[in-house]
VOGU-3710 file (C-alpha; in Angstrom, 3 decimals, decimal comma):
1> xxxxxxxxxx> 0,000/0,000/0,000  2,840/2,506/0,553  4,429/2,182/-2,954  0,496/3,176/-4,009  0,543/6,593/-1,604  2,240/8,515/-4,268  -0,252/7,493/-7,492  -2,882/11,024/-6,478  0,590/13,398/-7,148  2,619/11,355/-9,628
11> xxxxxxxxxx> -0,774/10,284/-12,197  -2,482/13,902/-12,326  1,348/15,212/-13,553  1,912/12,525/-15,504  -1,520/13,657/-17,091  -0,552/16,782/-17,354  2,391/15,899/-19,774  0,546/13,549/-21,815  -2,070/15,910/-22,189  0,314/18,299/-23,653
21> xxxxxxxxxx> 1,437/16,236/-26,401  -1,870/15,777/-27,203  -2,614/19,736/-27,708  -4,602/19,726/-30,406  -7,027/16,858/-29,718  -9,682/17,640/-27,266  -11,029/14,345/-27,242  -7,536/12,538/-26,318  -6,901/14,869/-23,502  -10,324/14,684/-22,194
31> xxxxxxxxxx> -9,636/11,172/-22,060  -6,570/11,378/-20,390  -8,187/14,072/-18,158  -10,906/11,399/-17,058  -9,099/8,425/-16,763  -6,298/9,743/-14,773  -8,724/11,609/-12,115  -10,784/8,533/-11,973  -7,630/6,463/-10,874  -7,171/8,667/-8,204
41> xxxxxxxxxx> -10,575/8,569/-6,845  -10,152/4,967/-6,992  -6,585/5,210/-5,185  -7,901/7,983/-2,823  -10,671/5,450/-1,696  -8,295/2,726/-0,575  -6,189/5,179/0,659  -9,257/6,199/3,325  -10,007/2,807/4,042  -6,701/1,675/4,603
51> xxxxxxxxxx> -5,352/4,638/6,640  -9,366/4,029/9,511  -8,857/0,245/9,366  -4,925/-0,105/10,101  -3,848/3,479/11,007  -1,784/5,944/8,703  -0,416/4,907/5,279  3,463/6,229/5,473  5,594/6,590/2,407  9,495/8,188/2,576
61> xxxxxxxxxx> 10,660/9,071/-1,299  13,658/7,853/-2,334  14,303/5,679/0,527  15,350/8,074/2,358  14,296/7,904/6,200  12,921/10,964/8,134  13,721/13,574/8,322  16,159/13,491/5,809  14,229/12,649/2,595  10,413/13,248/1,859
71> xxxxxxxxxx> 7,652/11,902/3,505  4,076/11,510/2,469  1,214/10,267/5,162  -1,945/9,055/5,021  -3,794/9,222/7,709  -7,898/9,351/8,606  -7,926/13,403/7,481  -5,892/13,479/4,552  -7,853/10,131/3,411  -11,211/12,127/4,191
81> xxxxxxxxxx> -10,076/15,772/1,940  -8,489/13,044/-1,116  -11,693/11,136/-1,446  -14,010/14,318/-1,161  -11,507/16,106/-3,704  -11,146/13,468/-6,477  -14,354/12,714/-6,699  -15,516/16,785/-6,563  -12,401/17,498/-9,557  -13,817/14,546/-11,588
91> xxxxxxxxxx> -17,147/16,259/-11,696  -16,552/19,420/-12,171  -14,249/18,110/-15,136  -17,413/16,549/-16,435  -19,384/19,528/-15,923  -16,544/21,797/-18,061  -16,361/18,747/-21,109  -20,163/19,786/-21,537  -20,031/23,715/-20,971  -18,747/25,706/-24,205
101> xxxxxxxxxx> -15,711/27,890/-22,849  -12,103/27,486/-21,638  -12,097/23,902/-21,688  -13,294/23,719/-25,983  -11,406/26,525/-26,362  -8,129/26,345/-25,009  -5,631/23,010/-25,397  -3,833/24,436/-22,337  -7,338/23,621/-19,944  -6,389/19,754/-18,802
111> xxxxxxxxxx> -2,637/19,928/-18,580  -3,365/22,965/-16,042  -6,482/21,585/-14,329  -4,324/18,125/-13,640  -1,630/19,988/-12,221  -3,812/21,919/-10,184  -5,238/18,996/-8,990  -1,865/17,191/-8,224  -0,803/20,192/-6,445  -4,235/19,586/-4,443
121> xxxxxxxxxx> -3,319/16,346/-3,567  0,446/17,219/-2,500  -0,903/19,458/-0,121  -2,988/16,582/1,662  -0,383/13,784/1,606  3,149/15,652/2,122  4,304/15,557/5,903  6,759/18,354/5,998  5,986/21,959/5,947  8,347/22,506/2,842
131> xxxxxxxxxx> 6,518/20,167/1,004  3,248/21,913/1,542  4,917/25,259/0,320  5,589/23,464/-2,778  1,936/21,975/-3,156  0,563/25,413/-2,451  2,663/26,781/-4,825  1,905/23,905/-7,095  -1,812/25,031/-6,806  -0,961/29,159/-7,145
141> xxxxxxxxxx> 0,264/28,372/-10,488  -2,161/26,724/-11,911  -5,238/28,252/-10,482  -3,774/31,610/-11,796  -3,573/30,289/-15,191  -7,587/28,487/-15,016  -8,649/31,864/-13,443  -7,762/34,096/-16,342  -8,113/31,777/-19,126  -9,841/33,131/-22,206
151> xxxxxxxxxx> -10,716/36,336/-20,388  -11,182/39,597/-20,907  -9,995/42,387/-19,324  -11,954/42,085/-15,730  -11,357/38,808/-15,113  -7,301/39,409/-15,652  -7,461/42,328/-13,401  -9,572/40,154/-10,575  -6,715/37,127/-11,412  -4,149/39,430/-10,566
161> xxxxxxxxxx> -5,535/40,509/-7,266  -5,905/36,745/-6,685  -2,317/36,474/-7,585  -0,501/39,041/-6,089  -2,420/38,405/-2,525  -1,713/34,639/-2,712  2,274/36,216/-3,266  2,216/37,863/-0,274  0,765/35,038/1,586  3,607/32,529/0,087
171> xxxxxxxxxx> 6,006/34,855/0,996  5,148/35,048/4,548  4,569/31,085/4,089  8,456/30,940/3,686  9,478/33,345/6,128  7,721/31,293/8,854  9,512/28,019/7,347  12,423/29,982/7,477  11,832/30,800/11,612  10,428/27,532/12,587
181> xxxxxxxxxx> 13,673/25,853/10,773  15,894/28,090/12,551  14,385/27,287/15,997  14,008/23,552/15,855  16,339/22,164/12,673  13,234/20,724/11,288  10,402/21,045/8,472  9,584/17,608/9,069  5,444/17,975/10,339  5,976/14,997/12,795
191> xxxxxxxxxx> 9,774/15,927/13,905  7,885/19,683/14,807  5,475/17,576/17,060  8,370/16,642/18,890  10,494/19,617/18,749  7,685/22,225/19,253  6,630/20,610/22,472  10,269/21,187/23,474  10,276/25,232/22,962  8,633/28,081/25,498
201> xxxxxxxxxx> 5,030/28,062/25,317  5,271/31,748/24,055  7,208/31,027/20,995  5,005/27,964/20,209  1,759/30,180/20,560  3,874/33,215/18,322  4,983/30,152/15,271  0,669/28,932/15,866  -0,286/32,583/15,438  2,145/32,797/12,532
211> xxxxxxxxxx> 0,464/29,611/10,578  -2,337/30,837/11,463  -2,037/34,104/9,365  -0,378/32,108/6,795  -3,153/30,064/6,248  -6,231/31,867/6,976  -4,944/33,702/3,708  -5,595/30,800/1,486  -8,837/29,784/3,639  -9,857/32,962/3,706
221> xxxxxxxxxx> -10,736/34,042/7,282  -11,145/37,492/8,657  -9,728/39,846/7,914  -8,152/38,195/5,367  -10,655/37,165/3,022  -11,340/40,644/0,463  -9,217/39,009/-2,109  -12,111/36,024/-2,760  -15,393/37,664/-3,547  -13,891/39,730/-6,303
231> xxxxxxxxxx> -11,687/36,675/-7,589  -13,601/33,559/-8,112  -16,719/35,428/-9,045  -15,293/36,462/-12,790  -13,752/32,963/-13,684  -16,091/30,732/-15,625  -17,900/28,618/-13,639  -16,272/24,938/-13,424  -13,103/27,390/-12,306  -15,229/28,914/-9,463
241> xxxxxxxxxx> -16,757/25,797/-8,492  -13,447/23,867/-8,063  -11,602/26,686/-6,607  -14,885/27,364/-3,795  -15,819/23,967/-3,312  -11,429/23,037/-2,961  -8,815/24,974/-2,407  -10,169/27,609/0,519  -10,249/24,120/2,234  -7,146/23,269/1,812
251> xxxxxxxxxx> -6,131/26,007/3,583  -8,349/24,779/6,566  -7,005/21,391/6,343  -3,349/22,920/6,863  -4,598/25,029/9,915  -6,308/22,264/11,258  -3,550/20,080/10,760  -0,915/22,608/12,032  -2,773/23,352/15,138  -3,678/20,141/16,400
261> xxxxxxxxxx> -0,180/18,768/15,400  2,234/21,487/16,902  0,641/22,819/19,753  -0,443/21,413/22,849  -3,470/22,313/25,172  -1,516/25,132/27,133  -0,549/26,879/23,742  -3,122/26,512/21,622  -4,960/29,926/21,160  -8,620/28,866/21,228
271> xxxxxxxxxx> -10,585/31,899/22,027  -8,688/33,866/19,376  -9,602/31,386/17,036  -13,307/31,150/18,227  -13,481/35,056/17,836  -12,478/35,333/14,351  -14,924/32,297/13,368  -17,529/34,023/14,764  -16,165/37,397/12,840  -15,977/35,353/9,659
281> xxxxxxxxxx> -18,962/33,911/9,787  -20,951/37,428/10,321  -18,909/39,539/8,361  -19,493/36,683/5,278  -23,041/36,218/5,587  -23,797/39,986/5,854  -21,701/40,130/2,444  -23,614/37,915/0,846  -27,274/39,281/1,781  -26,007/42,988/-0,090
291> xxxxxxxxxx> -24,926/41,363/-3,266  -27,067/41,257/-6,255  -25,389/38,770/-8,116  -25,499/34,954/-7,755  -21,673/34,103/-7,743  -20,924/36,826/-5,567  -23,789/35,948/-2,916  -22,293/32,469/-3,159  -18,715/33,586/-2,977  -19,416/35,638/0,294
301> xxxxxxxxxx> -20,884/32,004/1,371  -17,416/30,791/1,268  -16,195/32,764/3,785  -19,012/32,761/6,311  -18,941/28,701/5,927  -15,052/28,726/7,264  -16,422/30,367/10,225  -18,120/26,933/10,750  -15,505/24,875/9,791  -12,755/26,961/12,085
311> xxxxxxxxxx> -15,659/27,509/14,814  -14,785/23,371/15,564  -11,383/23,864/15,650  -11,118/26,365/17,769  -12,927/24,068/20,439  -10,560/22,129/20,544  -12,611/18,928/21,739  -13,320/15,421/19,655  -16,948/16,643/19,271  -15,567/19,895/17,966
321> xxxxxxxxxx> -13,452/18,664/15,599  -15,473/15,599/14,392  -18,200/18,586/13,555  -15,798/20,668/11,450  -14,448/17,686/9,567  -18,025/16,028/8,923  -18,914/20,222/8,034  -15,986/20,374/5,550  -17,168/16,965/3,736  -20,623/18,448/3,601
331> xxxxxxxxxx> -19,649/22,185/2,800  -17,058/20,735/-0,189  -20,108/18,836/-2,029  -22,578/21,559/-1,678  -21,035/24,594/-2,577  -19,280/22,779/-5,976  -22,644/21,972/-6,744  -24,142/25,298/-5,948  -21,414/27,764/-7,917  -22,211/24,595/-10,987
341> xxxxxxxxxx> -26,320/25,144/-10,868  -25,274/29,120/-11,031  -23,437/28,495/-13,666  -26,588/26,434/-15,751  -28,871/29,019/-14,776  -26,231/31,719/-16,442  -26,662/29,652/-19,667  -30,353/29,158/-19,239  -31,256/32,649/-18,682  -28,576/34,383/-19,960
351> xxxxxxxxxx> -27,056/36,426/-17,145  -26,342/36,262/-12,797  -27,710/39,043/-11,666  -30,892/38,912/-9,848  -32,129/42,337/-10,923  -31,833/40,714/-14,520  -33,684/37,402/-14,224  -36,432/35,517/-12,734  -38,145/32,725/-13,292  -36,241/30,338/-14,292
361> xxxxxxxxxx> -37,476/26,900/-11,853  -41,157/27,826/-13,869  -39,511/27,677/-17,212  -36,560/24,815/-16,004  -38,223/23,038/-13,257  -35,210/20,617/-13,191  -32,855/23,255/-12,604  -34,911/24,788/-9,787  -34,901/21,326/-7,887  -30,987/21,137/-8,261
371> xxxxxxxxxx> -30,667/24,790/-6,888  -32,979/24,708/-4,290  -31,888/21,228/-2,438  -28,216/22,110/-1,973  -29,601/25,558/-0,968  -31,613/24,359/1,911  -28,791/22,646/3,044  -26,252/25,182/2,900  -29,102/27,165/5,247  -28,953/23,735/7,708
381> xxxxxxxxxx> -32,446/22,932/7,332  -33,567/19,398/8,399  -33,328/16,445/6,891  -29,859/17,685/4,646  -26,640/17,342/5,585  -25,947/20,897/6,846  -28,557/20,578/9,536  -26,363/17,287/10,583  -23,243/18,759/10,351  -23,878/22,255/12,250
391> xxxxxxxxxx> -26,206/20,453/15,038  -22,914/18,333/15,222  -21,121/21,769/16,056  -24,213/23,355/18,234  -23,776/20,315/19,854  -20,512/20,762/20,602  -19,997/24,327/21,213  -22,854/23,734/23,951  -20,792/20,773/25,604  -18,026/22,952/26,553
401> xxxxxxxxxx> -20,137/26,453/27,574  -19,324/28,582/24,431  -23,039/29,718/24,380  -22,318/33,163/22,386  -20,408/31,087/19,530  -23,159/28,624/19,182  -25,798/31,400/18,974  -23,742/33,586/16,545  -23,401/29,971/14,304  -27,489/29,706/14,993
411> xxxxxxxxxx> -28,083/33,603/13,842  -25,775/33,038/10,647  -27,808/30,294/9,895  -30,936/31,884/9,740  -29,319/34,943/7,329  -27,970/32,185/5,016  -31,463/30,828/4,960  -32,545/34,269/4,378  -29,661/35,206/1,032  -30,845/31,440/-0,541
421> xxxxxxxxxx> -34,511/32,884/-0,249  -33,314/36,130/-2,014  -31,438/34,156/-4,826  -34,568/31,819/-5,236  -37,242/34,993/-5,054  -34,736/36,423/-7,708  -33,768/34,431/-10,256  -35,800/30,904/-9,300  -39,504/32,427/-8,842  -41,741/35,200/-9,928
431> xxxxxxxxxx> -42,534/35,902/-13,958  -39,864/34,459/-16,687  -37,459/37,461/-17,729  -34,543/36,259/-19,453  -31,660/38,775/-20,894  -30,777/38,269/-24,933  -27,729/36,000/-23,675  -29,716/33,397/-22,696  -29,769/29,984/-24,600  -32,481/29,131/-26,704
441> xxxxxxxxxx> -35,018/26,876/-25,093  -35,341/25,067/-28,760  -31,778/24,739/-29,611  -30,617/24,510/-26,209  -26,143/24,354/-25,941  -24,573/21,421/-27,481  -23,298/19,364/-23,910  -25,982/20,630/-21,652  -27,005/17,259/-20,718  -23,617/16,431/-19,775
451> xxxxxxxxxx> -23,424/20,138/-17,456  -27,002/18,723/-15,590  -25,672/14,985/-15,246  -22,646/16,324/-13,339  -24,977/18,686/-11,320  -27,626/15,914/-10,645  -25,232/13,670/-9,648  -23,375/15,654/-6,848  -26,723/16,715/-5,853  -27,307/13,045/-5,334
461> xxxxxxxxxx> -24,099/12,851/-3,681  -24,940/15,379/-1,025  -27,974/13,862/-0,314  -26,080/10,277/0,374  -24,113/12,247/2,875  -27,371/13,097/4,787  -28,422/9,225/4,680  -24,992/8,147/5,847  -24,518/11,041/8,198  -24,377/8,575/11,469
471> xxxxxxxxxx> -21,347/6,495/9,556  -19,544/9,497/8,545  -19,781/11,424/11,507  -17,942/8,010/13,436  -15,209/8,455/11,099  -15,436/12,006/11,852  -14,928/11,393/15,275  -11,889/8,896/15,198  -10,165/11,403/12,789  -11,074/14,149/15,482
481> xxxxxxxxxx> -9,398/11,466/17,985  -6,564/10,948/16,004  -5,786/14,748/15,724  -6,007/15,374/19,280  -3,643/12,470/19,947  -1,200/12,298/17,604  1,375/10,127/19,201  0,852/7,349/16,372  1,418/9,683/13,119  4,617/10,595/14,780
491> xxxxx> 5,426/7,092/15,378  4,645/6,130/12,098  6,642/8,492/10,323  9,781/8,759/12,837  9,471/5,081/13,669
//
């Protein structure tokens, strides 16, 4: 199983290359496109299994022990994000194959969407810091290249603000490697277990804080977070979906995995952390209820869900964190599938904006049905799994006294509810108005069955994760476990 741990990195580059040779036929490199990505969800799958039946999967490259050489781990959380991510990359692929734009138009689309996605992967499986600098940057790359790609001259200028923040945030990325590297002779994530717990509790809370920073830039947290409504909002929509649904959580994953893994319970900074989730979450949601534009309500959605997700972490309790990982799974699946239905009803009435449109669940019942079930439970309304995943974190918020947390989450909830009721009253209900870029009903877009197949079936997927909410929050829970206790990942990958 260890000589398979490297297969989600090695076959998306590998991809990559072959789809390059192949630049001129579409149909060879959307081949190559689907059959690599569909290995990986098969691989990532194992990989999960593997890592909650017999413990973390442990790889060193080269042969080399650590710390010396490279190490990629697989343990419960990075088997969790690689199964949710394959299988969300291999849809929204579908979903692109079907929608004219970037991906007909430009040979340059796969090669750049598998490296993206290998750099998503990296970022999961590597177990040293440097490692995840190189994912990250893996990931900066290509996303800067997807987000500009056949655009005009707005979505460049958004791209570059995307850019030039995620710069900035790379840079600081190193200078903490730098620090950390200097204090403990170490990048190695399970040699800094060891070697953190060895330092002053003050500069183990200043190199936490430090992470922290560093990452809430790519997860977007407050007050770091202007850089994503005006960013993913102008890509076209596959772009946006993958980028929402993706890589704002692998930022989370790196603060979760950071915080749990370095610092102990006397340096962990959990009421900081609680105050900006609740921040985020307010300041995100209030964002989204002023816009007047479907992508951009959705992309202010983004950043008051990693309120949720961070509102778990900063717990710091198995019931906390077993409610932010099942709320990640959920939130992953829902908003893809959200920023794709935005993206059909674009096509299908010709613009975003709600002043523009309306009625387009009379006219395309279908496509009201897949907008309004992941709505209802991005709002956490009973029986979907949002209402599962944030009881899991009312639940646990209550457990340990943080009443004005768990009423903030509660409030939030209710204006969520409250922007999906906008977007539906908008666009969704009232009298058909359609702008003169909409598609014609009789000669609708050649691959439009393929965009609603991709959409239907993630809606379906979301919907499974409701039914099988009492399975997935166990392995929520012993990956919450593991976390909190992570004596065997250093065992594993120190020996």
């Amino acid at each position: 199983m260890n000589a398979v741990l490297p297969l989600p990195v090695v076959l998306p580059l590998l991809g990559a290359a072959l789809s390059i040779t192949a630049f001129k036929s579409r149909r060879t490199q959307r081949l190559i496109s689907l059959a690599v990505l569909s290995a990986t969800t098969v691989i990532s799958v194992v990989l999960l299994i593997q890592a909650d039946r017999f413990g973390p999967v442990v790889a060193q490259m080269g042969g080399w022990p650590a710390p010396f050489g490279i190490t990629l781990i697989a343990d419960r959380l990075a088997g969790i994000m690689l199964a949710v991510a394959s299988v969300m990359l291999v849809s929204v692929l579908v979903y692109a194959i079907g929608q004219p734009g970037a991906e007909r138009n430009h040979g340059a689309f796969h090669p750049v969407y598998l490296v993206l996605s290998a750099g998503v992967m990296a970022a999961f499986l590597t177990g040293d810091l440097f490692n995840l600098f190189v994912a990250f940057e893996m990931m900066l790359t290509a996303s800067y290249v997807l987000l500009t790609l056949g655009g005009g001259r707005e979505q460049i200028r958004s791209g570059m603000t995307y850019v030039v923040i995620s710069l900035v945030a790379s840079a600081l990325f190193l200078t903490s490697l730098a620090l950390i590297y200097a204090a403990t002779g170490t990048v190695n994530m399970a040699q800094l277990a060891v070697r953190m717990a060895e330092l002053p509790d003050g500069v183990r809370l200043a190199f936490g804080l430090l992470l922290l920073v560093v990452f809430g830039i790519k997860a977007a947290l407050f007050p770091l977070f202007s850089w994503l409504p005006d960013s993913y909002p102008t890509a076209p929509s596959p772009i946006t979906a993958v980028f929402a649904g993706l890589l704002t959580k692998v930022g989370v994953y790196a603060i979760i995995r950071t915080q749990t893994l370095f610092l102990d319970s006397s340096s962990r900074p959990g009421t900081l952390i609680l105050v900006v989730a609740s921040i985020t979450m307010v300041v995100g949601v209030l964002g989204a209820i002023a816009q007047d534009d479907i992508p951009r309500i959705l992309s202010f959605h983004i950043v008051s869900q990693i309120g949720y997700m961070i509102m778990g972490l900063g717990l710091f309790t198995v019931a906390g964190l077993a409610g932010a990982i099942l709320y990640i799974i959920h939130h992953i699946i829902v908003k893809t599938t959200l920023f794709l239905v935005a993206g059909l009803a674009e096509v299908r009435a010709g613009s975003g904006r709600l002043a523009a449109i309306g009625g387009v669940a009379r006219v395309y019942p279908v496509l009201g049905v897949l907008f309004l079930l992941p709505a209802l439970s991005l709002a956490g309304l009973p029986p979907f799994s949002g209402f599962v995943a944030k009881f899991a974190l009312v639940e646990a918020g209550l457990s340990v006294g943080q009443y004005v947390v768990v009423a903030i989450s509660i409030l939030v909830s209710l204006l969520t509810l409250f922007s999906m009721t906008k977007i539906w009253g908008g666009a969704f209900w009232g009298e058909p108005q359609f702008t003169e870029d909409a598609a014609d009903p009789e000669a609708p877009p050649k691959g439009l069955r393929v965009m609603y197949l991709s959409v239907g079936f993630l809606v379906a997927v979301s919907l499974a994760v409701a039914l099988a909410a009492g399975p997935l929050y166990n392995l929520s829970d012993r990956t919450a476990n593991e976390l909190l206790h992570p004596d065997r990942y250093v065992v594993e990958v120190l020996g």
